[in-house]
C-alpha positions in Angstrom: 9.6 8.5 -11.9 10.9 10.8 -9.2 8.5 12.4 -6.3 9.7 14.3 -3.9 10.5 14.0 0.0 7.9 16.7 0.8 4.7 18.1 -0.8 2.3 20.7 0.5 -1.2 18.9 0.1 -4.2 20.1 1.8 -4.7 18.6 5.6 -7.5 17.8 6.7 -7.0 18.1 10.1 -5.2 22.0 10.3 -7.5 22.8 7.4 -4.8 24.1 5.5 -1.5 23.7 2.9 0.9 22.2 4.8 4.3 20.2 4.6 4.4 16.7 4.5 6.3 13.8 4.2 5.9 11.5 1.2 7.0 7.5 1.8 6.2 4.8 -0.3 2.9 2.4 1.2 5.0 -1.2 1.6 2.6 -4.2 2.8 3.3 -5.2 6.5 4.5 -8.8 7.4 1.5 -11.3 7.2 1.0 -13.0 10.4 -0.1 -16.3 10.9 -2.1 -15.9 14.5 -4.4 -13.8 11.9 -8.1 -15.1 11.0 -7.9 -14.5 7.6 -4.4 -16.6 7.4 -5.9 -19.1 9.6 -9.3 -19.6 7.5 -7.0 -20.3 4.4 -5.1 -22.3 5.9 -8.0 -24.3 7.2 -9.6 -24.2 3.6 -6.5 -25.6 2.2 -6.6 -28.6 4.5 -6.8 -32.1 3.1 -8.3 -33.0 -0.1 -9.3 -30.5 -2.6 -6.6 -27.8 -2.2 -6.9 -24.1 -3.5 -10.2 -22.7 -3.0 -10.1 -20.3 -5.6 -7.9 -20.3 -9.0 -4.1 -19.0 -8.6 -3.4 -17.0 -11.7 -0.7 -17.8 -13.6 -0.1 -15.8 -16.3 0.2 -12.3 -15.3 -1.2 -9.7 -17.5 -0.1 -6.7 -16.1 3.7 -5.7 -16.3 3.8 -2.4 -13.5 2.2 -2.6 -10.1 0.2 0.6 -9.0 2.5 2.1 -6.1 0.8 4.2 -3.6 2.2 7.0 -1.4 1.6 7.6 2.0 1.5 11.4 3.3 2.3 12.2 7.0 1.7 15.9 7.7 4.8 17.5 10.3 2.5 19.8 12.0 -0.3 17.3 13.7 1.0 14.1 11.9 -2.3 13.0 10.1 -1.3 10.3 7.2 -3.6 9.6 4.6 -2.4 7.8 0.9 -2.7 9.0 -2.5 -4.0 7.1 -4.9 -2.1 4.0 -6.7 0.3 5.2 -9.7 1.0 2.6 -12.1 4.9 3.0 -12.3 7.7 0.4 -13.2 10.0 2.3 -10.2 9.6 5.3 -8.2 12.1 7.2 -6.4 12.0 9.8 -3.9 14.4 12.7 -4.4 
């Protein structure tokens, strides 16, 4: 599917239509200092391994893609919804 580079969505913020620019929501690099990644770890530890079951056979084909919307008058972001899509492309 192909978005565009810039929608006009309502903001929030200027309480109005305005421009903005359309990216695609990518997860950040995990970190290993983090709690979370440092309580796994810990539960991982010795004996026993996985704490929870690891799925292995994967049902779905897509993943949902979400867009993130950053508005060029005061800059507000907010993200649409997940689209289940095999690729998206912005044009």
């Amino acid at each position: 599917m192909k978005a565009p580079n810039t929608i006009r969505p309502h903001c929030p913020r200027c309480n109005a239509h305005t421009v903005h620019n359309v990216s695609i929501y990518k997860a950040g690099k995990r970190r290993g200092a983090k709690l979370g990644e440092r309580r796994q770890t810990r539960r991982r530890k010795g004996y026993g391994g996985q704490k929870f079951p690891l799925q292995h056979n994967q049902a779905k084909v897509t993943k949902k893609q979400s867009l993130i919307l950053v508005c060029k008058e005061c800059g507000y972001t907010k993200q649409r919804k997940g689209v289940r899509l095999k690729k998206l492309e912005l044009v």
